[in-house]
C-alpha positions in Angstrom: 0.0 0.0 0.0 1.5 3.0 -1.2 -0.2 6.0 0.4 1.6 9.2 0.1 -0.4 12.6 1.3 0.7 16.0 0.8 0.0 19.8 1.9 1.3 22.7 1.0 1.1 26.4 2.2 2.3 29.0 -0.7 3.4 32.9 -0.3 4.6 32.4 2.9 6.1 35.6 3.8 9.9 34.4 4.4 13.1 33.9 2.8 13.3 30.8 1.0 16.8 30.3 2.8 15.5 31.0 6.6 12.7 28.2 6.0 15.2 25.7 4.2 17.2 25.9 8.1 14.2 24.4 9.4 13.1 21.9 6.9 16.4 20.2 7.2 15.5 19.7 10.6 12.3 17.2 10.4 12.8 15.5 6.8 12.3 12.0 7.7 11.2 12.0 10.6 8.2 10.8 12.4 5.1 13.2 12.8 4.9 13.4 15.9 8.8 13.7 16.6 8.8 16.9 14.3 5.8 18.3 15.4 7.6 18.3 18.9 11.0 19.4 16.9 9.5 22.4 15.7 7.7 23.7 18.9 11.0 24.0 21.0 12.7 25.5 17.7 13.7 29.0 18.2 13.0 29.6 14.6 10.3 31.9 13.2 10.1 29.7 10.2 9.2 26.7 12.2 5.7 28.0 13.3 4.5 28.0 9.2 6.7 24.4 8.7 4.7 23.0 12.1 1.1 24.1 10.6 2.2 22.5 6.6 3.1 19.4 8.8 -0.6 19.1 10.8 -2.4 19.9 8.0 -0.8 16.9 6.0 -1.6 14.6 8.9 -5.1 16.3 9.2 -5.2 15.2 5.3 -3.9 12.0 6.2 -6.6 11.5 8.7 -9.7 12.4 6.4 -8.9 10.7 3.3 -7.3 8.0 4.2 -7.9 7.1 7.7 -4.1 7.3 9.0 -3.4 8.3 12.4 0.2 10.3 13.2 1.9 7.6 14.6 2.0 5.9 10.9 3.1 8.7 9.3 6.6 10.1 8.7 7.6 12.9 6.8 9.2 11.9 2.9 9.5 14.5 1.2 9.7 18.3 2.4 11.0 21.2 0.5 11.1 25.2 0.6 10.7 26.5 -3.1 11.2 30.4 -3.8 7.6 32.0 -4.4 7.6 35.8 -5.9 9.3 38.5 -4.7 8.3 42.1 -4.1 10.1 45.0 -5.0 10.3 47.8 -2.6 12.3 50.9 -2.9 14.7 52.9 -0.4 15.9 56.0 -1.4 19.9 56.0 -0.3 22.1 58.8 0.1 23.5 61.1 -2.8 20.3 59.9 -4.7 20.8 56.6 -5.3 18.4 53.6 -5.0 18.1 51.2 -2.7 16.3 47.8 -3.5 14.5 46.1 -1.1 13.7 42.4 -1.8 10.4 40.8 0.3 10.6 37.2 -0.4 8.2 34.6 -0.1 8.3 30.9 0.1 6.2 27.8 -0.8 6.2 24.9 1.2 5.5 21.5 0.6 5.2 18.6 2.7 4.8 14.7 2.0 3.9 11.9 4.4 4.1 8.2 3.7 3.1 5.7 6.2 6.0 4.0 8.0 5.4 0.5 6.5 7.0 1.8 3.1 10.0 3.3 4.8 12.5 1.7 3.9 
């Protein structure tokens, strides 16, 4: 049985880069073990990366019947969503760009009989 369930939350106000630090920290791990990961992270990235996580097991649960203790987490990545250009004026009249990037996270859960 090869059950794979996925989330993901998009334009999430954060550098691509900040939220990678986090991801790293709960790919393949248990549910459960990353949820708990991710509360005691200092991180402001791991608040978004906690809520992808529940709403795959949340998926998980509806669909398919899965608890958290069967799941783990496959695949997760950070991809670079759009960027907004602001503008700063700097001194002797030159511009100053100001980059607001956003992120797009996606999470995949497997049950633990397939991993391997």
């Amino acid at each position: 049985m090869d059950i794979e369930v996925s989330a993901k939350a998009k334009y999430v106000r954060m550098s691509p880069r900040k939220v990678k630090l986090v991801v790293d920290l709960v790919r393949g791990k248990g549910v459960n073990e990353a949820l708990t990961i991710l509360k005691f992270s200092t991180k402001a990235a791991a608040r978004p990366v906690a809520k992808v996580i529940r709403s795959a097991a949340a998926n998980a649960d509806e669909h398919y019947g899965l608890s958290p203790d069967e799941l783990y987490v496959a695949q997760i990545y950070a991809d670079e969503g759009p960027t907004l250009k602001r503008m700063r004026f700097g001194a002797r009249g030159r511009f100053k760009p100001i980059l607001k990037r956003s992120t797009h996270i996606t999470v995949v859960l497997e049950s633990i009989g397939e991993m391997v």
